[in-house]
TIFI-460647 format. One record per residue (C-alpha): x, y, z. Coordinates in steps of 0.25 Angstrom, whole numbers, plus 5000, padded with zeros to 4 digits. Last residue first. Layout:
N
XYZ ...
end
This chain:
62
498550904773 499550814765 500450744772 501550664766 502350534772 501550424772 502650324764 502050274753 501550414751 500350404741 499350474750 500250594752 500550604738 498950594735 498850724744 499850774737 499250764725 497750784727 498250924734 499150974722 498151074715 497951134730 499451154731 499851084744 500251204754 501351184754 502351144742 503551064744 503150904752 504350864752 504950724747 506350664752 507550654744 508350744752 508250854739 506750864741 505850764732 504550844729 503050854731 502150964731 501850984720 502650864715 501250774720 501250634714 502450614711 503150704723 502250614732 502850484726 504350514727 504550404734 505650484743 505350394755 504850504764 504650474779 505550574783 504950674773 503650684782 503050754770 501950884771 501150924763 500051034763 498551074761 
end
C-alpha cells in the first residue's frame, strides 16, 4: 500500500498529519507529504482514514 499527495491542492489543514504522522508530515513549504512508502502495515487504518477525512480530496491510498 502507498500514498501519495496531490500537494497542489493541499490546504495545510493539518488533518492527515493528525491522524496519520507515520506517514504524514508538514514539509518545510508548508505543504503536507506523504514520507513513508510503502504504508506501514500497523498504519493502513490510519492513512487510509487520512485520506478519507481530507477536506480537500487530495491523498491516495492504494
Amino acid at each position: 500500500m502507498n500514498a501519495s499527495i496531490d500537494r497542489d491542492g493541499c490546504i495545510s489543514c493539518e488533518l492527515c498529519t493528525e491522524t496519520c504522522p507515520e506517514v504524514f508530515r508538514m514539509a518545510d513549504d508548508g505543504l503536507a507529504e506523504a514520507y513513508t512508502n510503502p504504508v506501514p502495515a500497523d498504519a493502513e487504518e490510519t492513512a487510509q482514514e487520512a485520506a478519507d477525512n481530507c477536506p480537500t480530496s487530495v491523498i491516495t491510498v492504494e
